[in-house]
PQR file of N, CA, C, O and H, with PARSE charges and radii, in Angstrom:
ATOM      1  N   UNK A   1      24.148  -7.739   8.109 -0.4000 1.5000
ATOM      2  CA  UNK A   1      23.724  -8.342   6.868 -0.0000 2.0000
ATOM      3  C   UNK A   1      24.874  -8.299   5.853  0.5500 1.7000
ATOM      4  O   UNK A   1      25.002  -9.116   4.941 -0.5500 1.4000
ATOM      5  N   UNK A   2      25.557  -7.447   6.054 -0.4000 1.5000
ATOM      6  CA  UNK A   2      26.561  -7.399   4.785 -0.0000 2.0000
ATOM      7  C   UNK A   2      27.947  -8.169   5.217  0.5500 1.7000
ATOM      8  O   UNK A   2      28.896  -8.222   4.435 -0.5500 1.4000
ATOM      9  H   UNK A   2      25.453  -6.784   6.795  0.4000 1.0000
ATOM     10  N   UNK A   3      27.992  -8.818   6.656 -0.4000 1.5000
ATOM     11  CA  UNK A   3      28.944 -10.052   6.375 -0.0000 2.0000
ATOM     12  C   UNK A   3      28.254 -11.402   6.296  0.5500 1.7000
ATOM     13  O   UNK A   3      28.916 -12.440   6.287 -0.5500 1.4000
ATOM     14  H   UNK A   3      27.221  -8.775   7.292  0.4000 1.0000
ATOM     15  N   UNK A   4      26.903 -11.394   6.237 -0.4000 1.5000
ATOM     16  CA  UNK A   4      26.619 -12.665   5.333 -0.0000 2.0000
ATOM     17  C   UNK A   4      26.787 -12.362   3.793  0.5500 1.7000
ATOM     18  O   UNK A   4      27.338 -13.095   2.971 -0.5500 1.4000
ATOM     19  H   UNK A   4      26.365 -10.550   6.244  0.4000 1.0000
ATOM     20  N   UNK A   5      26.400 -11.551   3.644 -0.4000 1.5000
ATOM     21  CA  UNK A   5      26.741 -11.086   1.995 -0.0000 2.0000
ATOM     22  C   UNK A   5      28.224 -11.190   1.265  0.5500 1.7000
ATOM     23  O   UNK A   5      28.439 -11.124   0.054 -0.5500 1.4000
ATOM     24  H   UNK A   5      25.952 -10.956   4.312  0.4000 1.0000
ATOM     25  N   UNK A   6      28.989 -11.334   2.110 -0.4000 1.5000
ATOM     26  CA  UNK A   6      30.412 -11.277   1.893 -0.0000 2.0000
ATOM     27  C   UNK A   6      30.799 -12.766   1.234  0.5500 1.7000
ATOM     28  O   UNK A   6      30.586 -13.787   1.888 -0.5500 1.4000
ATOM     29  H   UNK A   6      28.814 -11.388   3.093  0.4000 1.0000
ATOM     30  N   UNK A   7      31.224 -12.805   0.258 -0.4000 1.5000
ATOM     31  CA  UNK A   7      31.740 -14.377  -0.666 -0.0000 2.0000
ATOM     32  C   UNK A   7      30.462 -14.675  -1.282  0.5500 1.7000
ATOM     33  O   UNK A   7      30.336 -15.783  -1.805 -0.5500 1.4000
ATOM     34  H   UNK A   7      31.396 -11.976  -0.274  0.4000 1.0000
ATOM     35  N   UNK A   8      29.428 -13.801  -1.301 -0.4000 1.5000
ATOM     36  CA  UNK A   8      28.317 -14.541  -1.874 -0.0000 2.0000
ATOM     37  C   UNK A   8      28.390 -14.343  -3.465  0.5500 1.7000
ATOM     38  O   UNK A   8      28.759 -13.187  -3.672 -0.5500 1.4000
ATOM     39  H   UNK A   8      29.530 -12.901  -0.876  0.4000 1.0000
ATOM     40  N   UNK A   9      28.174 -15.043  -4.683 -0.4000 1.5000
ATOM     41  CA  UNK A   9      28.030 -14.538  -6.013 -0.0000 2.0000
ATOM     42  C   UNK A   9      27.028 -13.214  -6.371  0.5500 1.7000
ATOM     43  O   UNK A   9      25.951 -13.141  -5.780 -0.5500 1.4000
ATOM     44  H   UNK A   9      27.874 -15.982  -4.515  0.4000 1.0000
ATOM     45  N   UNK A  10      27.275 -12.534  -7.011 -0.4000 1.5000
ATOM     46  CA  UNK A  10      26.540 -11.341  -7.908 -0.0000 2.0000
ATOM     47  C   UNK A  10      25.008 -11.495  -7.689  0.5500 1.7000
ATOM     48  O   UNK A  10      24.224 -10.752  -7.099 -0.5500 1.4000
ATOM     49  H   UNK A  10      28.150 -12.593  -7.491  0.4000 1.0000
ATOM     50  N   UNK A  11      24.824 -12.578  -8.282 -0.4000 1.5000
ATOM     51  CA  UNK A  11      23.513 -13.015  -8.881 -0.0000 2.0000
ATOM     52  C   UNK A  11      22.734 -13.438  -8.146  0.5500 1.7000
ATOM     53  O   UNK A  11      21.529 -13.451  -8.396 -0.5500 1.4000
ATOM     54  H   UNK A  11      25.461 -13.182  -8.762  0.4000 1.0000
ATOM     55  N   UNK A  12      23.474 -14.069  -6.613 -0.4000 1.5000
ATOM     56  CA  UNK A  12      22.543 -14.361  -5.968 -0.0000 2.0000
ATOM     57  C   UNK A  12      21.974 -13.434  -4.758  0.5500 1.7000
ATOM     58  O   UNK A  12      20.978 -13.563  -4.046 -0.5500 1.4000
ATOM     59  H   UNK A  12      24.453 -14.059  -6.409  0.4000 1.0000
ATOM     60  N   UNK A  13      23.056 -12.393  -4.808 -0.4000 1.5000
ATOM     61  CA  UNK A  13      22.807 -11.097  -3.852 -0.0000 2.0000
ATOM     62  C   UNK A  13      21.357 -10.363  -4.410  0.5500 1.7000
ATOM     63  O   UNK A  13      20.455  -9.981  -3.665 -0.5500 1.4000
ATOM     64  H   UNK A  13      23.865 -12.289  -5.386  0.4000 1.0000
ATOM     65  N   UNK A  14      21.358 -10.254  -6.000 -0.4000 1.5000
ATOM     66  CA  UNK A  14      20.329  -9.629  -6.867 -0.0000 2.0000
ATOM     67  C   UNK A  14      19.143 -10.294  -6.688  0.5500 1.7000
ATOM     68  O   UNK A  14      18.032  -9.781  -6.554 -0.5500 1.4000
ATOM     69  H   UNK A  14      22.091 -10.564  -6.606  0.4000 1.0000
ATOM     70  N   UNK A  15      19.530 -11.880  -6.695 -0.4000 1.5000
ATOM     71  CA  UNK A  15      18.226 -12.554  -6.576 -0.0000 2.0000
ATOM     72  C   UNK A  15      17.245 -12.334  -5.178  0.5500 1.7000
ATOM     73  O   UNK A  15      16.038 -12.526  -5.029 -0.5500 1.4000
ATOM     74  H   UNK A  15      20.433 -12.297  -6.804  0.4000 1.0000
ATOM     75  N   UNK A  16      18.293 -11.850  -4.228 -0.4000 1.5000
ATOM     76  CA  UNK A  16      17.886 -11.787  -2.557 -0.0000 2.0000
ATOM     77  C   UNK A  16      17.227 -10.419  -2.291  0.5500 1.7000
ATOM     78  O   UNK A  16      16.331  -9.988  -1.565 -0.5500 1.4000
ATOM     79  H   UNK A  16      19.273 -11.695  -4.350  0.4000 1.0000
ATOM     80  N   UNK A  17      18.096  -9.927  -3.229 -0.4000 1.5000
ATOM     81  CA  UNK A  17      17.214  -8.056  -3.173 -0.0000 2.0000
ATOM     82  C   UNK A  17      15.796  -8.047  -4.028  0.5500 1.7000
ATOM     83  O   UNK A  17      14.637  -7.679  -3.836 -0.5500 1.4000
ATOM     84  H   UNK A  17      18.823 -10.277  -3.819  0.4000 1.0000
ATOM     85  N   UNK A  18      16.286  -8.441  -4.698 -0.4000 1.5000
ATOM     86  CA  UNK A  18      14.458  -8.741  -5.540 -0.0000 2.0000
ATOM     87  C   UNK A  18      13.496  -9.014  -4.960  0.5500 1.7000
ATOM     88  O   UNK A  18      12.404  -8.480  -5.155 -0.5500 1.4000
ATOM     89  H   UNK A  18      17.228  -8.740  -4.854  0.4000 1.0000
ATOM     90  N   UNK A  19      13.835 -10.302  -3.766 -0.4000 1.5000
ATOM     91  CA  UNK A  19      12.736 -10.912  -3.016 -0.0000 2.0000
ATOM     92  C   UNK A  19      12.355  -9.974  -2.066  0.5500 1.7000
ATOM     93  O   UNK A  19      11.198  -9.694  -1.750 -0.5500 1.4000
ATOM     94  H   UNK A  19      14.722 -10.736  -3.608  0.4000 1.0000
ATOM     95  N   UNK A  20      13.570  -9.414  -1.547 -0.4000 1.5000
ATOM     96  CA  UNK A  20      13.418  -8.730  -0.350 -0.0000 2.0000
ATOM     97  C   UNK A  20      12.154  -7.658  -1.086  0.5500 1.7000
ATOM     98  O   UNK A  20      10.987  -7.596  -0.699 -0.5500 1.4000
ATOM     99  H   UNK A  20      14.510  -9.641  -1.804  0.4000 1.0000
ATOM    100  N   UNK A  21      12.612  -7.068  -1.943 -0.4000 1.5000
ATOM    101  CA  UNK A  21      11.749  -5.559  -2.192 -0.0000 2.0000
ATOM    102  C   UNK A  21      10.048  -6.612  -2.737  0.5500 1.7000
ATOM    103  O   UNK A  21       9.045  -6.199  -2.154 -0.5500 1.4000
ATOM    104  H   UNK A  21      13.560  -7.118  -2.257  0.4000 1.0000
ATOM    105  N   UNK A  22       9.896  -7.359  -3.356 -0.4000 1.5000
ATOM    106  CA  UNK A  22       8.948  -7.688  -4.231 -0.0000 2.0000
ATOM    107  C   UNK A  22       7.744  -8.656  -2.989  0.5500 1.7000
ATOM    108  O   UNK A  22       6.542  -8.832  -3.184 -0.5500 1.4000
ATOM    109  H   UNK A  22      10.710  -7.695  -3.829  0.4000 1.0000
ATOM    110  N   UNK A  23       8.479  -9.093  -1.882 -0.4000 1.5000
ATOM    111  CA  UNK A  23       7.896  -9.676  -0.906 -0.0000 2.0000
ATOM    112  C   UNK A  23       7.133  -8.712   0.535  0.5500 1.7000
ATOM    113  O   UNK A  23       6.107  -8.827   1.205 -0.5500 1.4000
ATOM    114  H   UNK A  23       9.456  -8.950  -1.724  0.4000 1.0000
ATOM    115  N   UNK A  24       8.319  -7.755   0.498 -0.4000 1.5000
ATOM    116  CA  UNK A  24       7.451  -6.517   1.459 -0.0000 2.0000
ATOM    117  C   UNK A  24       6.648  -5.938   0.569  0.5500 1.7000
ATOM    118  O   UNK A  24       5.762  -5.495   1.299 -0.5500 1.4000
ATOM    119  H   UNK A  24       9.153  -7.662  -0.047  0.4000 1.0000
ATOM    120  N   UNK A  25       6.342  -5.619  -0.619 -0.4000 1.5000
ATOM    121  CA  UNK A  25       5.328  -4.447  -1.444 -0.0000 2.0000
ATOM    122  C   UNK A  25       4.126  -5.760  -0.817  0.5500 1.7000
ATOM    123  O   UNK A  25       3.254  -5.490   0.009 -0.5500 1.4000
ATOM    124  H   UNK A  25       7.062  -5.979  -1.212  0.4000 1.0000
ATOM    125  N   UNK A  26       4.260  -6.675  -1.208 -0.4000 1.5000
ATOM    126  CA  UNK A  26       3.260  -7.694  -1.935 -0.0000 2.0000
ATOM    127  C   UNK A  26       2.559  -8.016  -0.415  0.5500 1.7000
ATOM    128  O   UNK A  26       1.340  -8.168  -0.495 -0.5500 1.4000
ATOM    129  H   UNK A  26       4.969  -6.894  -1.878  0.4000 1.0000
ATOM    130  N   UNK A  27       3.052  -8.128   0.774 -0.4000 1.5000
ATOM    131  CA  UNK A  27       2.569  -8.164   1.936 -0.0000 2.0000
ATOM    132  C   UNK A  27       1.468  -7.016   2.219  0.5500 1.7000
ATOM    133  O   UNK A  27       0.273  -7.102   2.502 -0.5500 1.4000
ATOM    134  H   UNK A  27       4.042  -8.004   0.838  0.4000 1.0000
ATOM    135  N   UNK A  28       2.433  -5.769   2.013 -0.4000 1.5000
ATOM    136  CA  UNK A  28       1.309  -4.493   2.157 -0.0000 2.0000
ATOM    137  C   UNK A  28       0.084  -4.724   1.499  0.5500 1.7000
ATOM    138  O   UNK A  28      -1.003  -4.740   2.077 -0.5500 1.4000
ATOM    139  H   UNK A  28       3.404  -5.699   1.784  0.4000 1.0000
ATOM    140  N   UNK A  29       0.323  -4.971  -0.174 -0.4000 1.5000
ATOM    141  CA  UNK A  29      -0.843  -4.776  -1.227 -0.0000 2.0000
ATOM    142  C   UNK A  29      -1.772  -5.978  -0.524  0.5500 1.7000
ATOM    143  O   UNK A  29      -2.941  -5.625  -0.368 -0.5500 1.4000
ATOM    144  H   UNK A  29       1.206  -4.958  -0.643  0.4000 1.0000
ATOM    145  N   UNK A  30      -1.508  -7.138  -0.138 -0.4000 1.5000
ATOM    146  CA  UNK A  30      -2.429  -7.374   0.512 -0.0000 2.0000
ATOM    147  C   UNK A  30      -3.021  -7.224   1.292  0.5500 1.7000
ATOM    148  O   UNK A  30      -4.245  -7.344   1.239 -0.5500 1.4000
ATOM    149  H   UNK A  30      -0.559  -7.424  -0.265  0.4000 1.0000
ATOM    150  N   UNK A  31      -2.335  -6.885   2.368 -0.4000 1.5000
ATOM    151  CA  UNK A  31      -2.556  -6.779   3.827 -0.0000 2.0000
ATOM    152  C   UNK A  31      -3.658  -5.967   3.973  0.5500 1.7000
ATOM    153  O   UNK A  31      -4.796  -6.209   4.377 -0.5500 1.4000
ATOM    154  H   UNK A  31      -1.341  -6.787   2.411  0.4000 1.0000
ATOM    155  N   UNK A  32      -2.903  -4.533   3.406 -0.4000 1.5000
ATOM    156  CA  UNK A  32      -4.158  -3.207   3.760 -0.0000 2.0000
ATOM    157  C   UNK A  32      -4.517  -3.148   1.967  0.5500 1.7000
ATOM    158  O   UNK A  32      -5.541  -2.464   1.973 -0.5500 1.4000
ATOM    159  H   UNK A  32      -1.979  -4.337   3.078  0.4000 1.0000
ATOM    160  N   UNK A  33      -4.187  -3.539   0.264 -0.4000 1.5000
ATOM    161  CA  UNK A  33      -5.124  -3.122  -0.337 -0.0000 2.0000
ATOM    162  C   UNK A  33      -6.049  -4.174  -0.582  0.5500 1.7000
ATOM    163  O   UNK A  33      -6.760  -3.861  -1.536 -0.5500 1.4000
ATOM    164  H   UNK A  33      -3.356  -4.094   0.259  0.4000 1.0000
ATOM    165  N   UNK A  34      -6.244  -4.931  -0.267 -0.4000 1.5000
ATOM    166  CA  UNK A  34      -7.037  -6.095  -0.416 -0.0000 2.0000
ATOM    167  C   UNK A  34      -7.682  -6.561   0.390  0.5500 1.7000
ATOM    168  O   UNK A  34      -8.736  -7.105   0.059 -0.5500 1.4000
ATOM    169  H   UNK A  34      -5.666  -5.186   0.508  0.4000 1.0000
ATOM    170  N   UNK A  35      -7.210  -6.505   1.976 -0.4000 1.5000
ATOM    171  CA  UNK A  35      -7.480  -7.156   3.006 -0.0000 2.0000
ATOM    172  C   UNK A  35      -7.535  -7.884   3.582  0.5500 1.7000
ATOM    173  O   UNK A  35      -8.290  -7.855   4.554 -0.5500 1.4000
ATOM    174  H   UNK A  35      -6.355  -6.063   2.245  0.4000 1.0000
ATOM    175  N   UNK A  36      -6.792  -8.893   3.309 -0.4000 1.5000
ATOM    176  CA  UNK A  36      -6.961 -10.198   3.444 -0.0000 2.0000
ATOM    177  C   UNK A  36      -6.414 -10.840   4.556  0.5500 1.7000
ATOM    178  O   UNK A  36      -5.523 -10.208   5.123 -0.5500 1.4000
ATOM    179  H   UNK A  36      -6.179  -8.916   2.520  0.4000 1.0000
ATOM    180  N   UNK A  37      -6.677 -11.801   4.964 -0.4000 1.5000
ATOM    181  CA  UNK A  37      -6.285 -12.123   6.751 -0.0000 2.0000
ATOM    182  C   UNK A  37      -4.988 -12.890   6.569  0.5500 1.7000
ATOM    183  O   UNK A  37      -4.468 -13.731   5.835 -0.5500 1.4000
ATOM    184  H   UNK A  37      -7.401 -12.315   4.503  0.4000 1.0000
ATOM    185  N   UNK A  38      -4.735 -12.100   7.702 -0.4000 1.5000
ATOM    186  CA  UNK A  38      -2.887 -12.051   7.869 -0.0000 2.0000
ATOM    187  C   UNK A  38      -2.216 -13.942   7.611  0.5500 1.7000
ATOM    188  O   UNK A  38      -1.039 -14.046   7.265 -0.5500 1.4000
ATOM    189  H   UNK A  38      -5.157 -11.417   8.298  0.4000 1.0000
ATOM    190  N   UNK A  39      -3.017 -15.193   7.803 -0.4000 1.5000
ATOM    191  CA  UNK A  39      -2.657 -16.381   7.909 -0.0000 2.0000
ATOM    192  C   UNK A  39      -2.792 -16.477   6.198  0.5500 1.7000
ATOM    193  O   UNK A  39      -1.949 -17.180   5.642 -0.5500 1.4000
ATOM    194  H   UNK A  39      -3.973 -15.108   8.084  0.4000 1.0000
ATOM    195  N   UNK A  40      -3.914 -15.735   5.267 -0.4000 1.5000
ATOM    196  CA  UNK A  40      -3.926 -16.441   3.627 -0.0000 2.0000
ATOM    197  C   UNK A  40      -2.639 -15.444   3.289  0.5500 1.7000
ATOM    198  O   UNK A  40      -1.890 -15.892   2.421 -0.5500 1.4000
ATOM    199  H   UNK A  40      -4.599 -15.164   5.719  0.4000 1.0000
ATOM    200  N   UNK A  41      -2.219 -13.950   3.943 -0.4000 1.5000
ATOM    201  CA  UNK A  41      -1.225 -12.966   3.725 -0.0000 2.0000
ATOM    202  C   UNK A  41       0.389 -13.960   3.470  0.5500 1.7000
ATOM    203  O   UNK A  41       1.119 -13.867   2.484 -0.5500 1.4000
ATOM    204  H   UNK A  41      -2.827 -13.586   4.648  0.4000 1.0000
ATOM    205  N   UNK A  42       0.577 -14.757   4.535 -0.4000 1.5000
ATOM    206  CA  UNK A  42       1.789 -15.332   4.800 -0.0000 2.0000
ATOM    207  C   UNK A  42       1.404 -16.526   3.885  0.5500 1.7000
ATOM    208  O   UNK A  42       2.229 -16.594   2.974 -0.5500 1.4000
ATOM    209  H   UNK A  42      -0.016 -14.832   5.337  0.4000 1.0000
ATOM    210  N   UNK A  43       0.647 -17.296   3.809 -0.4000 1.5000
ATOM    211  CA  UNK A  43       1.129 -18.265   2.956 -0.0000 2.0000
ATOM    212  C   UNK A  43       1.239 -18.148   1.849  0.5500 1.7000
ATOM    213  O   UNK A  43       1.849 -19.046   1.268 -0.5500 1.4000
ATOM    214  H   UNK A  43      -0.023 -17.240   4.549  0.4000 1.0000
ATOM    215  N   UNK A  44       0.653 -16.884   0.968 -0.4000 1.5000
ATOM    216  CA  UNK A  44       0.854 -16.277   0.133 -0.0000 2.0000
ATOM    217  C   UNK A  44       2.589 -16.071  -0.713  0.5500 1.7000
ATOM    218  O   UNK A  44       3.146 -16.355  -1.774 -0.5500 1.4000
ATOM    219  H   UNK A  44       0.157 -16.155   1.440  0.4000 1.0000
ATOM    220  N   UNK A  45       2.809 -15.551   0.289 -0.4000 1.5000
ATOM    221  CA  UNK A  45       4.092 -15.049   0.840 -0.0000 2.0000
ATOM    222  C   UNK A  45       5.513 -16.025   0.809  0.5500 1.7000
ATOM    223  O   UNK A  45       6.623 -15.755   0.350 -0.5500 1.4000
ATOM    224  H   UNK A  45       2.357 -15.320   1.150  0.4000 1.0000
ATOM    225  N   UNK A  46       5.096 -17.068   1.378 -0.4000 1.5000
ATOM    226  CA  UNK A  46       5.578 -18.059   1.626 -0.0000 2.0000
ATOM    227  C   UNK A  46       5.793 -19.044   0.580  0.5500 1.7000
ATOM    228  O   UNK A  46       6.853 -19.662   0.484 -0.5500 1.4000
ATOM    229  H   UNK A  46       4.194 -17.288   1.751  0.4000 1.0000
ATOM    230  N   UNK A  47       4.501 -19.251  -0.450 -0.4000 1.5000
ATOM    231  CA  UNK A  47       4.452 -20.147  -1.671 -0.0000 2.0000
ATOM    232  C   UNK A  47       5.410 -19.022  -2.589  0.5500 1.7000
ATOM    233  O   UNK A  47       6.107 -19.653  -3.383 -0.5500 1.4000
ATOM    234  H   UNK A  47       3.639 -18.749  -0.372  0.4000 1.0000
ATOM    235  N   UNK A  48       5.578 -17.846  -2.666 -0.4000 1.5000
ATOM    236  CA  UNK A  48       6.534 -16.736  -3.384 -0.0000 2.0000
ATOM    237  C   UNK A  48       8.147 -17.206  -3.239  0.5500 1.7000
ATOM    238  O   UNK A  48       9.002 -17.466  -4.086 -0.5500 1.4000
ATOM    239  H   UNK A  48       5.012 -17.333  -2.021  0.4000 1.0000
ATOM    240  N   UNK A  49       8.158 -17.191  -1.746 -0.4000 1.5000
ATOM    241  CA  UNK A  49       9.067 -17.018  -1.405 -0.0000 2.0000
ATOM    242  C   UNK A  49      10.234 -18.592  -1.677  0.5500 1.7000
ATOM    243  O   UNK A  49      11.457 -18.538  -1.806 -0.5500 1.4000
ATOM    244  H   UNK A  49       7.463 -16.980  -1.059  0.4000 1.0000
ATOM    245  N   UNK A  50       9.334 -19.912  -1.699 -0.4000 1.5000
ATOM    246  CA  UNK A  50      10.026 -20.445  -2.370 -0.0000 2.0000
ATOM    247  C   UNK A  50      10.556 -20.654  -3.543  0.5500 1.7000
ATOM    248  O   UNK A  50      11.526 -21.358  -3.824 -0.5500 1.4000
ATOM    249  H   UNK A  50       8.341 -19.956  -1.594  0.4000 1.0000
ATOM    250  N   UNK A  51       9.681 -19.823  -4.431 -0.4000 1.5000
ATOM    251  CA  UNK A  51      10.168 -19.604  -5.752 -0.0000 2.0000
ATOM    252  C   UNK A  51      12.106 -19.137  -5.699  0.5500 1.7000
ATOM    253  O   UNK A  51      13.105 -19.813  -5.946 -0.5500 1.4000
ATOM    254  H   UNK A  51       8.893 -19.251  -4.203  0.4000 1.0000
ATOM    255  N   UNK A  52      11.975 -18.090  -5.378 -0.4000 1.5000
ATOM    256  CA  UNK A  52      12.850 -17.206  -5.038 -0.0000 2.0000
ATOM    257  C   UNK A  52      14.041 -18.325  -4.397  0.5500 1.7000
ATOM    258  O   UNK A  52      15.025 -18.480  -5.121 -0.5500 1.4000
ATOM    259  H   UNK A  52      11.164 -17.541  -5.177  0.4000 1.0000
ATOM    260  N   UNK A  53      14.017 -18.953  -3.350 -0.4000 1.5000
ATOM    261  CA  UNK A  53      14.718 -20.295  -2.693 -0.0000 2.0000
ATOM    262  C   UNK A  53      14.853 -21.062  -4.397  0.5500 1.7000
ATOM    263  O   UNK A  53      15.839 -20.539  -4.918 -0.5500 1.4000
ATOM    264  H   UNK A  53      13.218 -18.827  -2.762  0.4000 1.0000
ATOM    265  N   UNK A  54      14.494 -21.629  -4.942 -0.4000 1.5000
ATOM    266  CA  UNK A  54      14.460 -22.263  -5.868 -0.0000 2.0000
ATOM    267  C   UNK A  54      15.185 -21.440  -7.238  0.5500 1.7000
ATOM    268  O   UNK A  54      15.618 -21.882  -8.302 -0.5500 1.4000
ATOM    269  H   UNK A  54      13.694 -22.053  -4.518  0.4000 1.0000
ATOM    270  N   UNK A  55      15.127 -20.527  -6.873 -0.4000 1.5000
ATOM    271  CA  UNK A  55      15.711 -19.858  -7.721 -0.0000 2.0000
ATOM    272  C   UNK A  55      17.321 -20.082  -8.108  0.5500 1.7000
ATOM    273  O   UNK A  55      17.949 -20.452  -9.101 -0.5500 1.4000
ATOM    274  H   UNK A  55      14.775 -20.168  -6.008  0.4000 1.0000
ATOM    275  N   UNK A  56      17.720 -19.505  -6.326 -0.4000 1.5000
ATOM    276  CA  UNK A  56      18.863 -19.475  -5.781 -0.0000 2.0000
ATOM    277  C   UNK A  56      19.925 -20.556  -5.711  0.5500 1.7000
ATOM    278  O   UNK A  56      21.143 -20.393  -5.785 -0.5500 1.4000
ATOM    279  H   UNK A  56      17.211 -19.205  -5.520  0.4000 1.0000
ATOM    280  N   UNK A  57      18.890 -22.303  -5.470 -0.4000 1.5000
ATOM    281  CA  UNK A  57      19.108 -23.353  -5.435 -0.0000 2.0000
ATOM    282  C   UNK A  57      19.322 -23.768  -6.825  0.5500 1.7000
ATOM    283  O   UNK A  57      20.251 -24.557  -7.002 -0.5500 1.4000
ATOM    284  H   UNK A  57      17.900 -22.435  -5.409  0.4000 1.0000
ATOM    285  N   UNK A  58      18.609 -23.371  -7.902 -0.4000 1.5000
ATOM    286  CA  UNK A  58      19.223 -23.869  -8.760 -0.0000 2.0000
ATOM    287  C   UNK A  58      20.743 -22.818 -10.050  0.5500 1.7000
ATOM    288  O   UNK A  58      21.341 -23.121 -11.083 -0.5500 1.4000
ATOM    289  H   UNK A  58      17.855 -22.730  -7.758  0.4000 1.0000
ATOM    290  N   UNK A  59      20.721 -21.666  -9.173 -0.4000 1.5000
ATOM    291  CA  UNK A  59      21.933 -21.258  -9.786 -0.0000 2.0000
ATOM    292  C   UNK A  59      22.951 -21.531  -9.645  0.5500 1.7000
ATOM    293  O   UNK A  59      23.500 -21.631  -8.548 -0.5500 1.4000
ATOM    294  H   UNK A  59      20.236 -21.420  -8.334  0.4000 1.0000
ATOM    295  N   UNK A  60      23.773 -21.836 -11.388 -0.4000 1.5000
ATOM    296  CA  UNK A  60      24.962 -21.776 -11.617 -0.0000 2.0000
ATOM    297  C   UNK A  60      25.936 -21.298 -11.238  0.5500 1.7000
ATOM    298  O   UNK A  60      25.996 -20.257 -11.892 -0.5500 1.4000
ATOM    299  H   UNK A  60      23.327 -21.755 -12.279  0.4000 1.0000
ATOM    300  N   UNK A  61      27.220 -21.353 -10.279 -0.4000 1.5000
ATOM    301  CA  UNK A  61      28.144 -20.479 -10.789 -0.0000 2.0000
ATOM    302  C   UNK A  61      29.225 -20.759 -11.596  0.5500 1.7000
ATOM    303  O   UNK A  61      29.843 -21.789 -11.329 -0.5500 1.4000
ATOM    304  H   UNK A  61      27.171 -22.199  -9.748  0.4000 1.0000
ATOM    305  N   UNK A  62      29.602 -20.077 -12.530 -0.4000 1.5000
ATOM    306  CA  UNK A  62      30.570 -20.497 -13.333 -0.0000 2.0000
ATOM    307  C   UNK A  62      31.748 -20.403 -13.441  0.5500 1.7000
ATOM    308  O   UNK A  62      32.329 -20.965 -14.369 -0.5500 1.4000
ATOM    309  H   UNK A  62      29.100 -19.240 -12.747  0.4000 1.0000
TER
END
């Protein structure tokens, strides 16, 4: 992982760690505190996760 990371900007490494940590909690809290079946779990997940893509896609570098 850390020679894809290599030439990448600051901001978008931060933006990738964010997802990473904020997308595994959010799987669990559903998974087992809510319960919810693993197919509404992922698309869940998935509608998040393009945020995050969109994020990335629209940053600057300067």
């Amino acid at each position: 992982m850390r020679r894809r990371r290599d030439g990448q900007p600051a901001e978008v490494i931060a933006i990738a760690d964010c997802a990473q940590e904020r997308l595994h909690s959010r799987y669990f809290r559903l998974k087992e505190g809510y319960n919810k079946p693993h197919n509404v779990v992922v698309v869940a997940l998935a509608r998040e996760l393009v945020g995050f893509i969109w994020a990335v896609l629209n940053h600057r570098v300067a």
